[in-house]
C-alpha positions as CSV (number, residue, x, y, z in Angstrom):
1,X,50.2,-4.7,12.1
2,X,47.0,-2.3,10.6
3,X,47.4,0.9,12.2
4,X,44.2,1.9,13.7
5,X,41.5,4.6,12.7
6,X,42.1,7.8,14.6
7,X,40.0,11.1,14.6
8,X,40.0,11.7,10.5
9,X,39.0,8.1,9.5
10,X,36.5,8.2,6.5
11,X,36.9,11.9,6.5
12,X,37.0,13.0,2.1
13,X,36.7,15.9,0.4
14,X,32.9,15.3,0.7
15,X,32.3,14.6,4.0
16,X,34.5,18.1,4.4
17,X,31.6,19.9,2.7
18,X,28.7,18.3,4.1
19,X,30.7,19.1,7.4
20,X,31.8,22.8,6.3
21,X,27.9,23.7,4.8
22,X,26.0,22.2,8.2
23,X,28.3,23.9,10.6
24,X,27.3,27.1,8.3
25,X,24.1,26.3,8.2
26,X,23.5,26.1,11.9
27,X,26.1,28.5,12.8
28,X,28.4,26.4,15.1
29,X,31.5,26.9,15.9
30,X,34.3,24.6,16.3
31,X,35.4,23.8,19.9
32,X,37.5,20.2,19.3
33,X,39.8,19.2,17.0
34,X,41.0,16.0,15.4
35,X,44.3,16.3,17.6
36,X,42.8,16.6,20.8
37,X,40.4,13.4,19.8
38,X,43.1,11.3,18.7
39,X,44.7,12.4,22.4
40,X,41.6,11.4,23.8
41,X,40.9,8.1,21.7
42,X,45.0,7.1,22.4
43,X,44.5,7.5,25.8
44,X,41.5,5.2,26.4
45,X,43.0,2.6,23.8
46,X,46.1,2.5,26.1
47,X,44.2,2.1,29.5
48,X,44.3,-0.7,30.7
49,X,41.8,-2.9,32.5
50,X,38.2,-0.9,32.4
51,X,37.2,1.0,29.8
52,X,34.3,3.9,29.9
53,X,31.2,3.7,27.9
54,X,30.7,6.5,25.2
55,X,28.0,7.9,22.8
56,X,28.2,10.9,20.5
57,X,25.7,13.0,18.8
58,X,26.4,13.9,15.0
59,X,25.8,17.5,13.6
60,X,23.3,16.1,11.0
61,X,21.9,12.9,12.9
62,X,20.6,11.6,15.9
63,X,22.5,10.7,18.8
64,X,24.2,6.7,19.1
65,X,23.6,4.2,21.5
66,X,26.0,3.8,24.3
67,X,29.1,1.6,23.3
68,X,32.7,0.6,25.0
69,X,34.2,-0.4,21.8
70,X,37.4,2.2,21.6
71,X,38.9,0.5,18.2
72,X,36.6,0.1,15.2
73,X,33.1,1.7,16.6
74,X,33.6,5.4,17.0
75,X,31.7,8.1,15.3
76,X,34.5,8.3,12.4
77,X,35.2,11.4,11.0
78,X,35.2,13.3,14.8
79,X,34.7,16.9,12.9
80,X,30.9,15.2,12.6
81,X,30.9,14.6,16.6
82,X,28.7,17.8,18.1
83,X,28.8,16.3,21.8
84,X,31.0,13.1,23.3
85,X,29.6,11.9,25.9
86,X,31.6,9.3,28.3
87,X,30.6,7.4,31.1
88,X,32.5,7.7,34.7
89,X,31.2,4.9,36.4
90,X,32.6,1.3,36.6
91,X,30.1,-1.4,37.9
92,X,32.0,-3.2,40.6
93,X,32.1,-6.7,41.2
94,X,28.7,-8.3,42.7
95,X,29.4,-9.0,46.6
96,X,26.3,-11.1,46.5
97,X,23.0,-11.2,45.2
98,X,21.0,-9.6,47.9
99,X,23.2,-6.9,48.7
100,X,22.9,-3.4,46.2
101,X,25.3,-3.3,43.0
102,X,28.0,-0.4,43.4
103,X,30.5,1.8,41.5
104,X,33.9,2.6,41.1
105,X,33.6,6.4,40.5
106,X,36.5,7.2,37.6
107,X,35.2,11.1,37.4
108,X,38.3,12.5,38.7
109,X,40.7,11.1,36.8
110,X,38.5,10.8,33.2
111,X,38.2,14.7,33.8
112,X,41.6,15.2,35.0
113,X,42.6,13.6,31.3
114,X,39.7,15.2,29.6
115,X,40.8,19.3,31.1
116,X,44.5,18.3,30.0
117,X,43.8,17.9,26.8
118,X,41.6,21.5,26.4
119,X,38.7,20.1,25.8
120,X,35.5,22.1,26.9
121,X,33.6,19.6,28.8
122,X,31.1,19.3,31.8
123,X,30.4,16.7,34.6
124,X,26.5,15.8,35.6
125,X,25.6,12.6,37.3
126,X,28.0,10.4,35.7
127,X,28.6,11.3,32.4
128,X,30.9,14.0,31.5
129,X,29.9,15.7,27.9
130,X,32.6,17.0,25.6
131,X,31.4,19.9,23.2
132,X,33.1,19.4,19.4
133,X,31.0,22.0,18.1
134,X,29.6,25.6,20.1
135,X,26.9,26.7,21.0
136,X,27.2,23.8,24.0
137,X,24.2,21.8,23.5
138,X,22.5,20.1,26.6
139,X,20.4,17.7,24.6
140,X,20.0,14.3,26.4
141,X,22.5,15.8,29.3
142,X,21.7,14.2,32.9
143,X,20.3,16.9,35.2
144,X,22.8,18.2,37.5
């Protein structure tokens, strides 16, 4: 069996110095760490049923489109990944067509997972943010 990629995936002596000369640059400071994301991406790989959307924001790039994929589609390296945002919010099953859509609220137990690990997170609306890089940058953050 291929193992699969973790936090450090595609992460060379090159991407270390584009990584090392940005944070510089901008003056960030480190807040996450490759063992605390590959606590985080174990855990959601393991979970089973439902799993949460996610989209991160790179220290030299835009932000990514919202994706589910926990395998093969995460920002590899993490020590790029500024924010992590995940979704809390599971669309439940239709009860019919004319009555309103509804959700099965997962924000206790994604941030109960999320504060055990140490990362430095918050909670608005339904996403909760994690920070991989300080100062905390609300960019694209749901009002509270």
């Amino acid at each position: 069996m291929t193992e699969l990629p973790m936090a450090d995936a595609r992460q060379n002596d090159k991407s270390r110095k584009i990584i090392h000369a940005t944070v510089a640059a901008r003056n960030l400071a480190g807040a996450a760490n490759n063992t605390k994301w590959n606590e985080l991406i174990s855990h959601f790989r393991q979970r089973p049923g439902w799993r949460p959307s996610y989209r991160s924001k790179s220290i030299k790039g835009p932000r990514s489109d919202w994706d589910v994929e926990w395998f093969y589609h995460l920002p590899f390296p993490f020590a790029y990944v500024e924010w992590f945002d995940i979704g809390l919010w599971e669309q439940a099953p239709s009860l019919g067509v004319l009555l309103p859509q509804t959700y099965i609220d997962h924000t206790e137990e994604i941030s109960t997972v999320v504060a055990r690990i140490g990362f430095e997170f918050e909670v608005q609306a339904d996403v909760l943010r994690i920070w991989g890089y300080l100062p905390k940058s609300y960019e694209d953050f749901p009002p509270a």
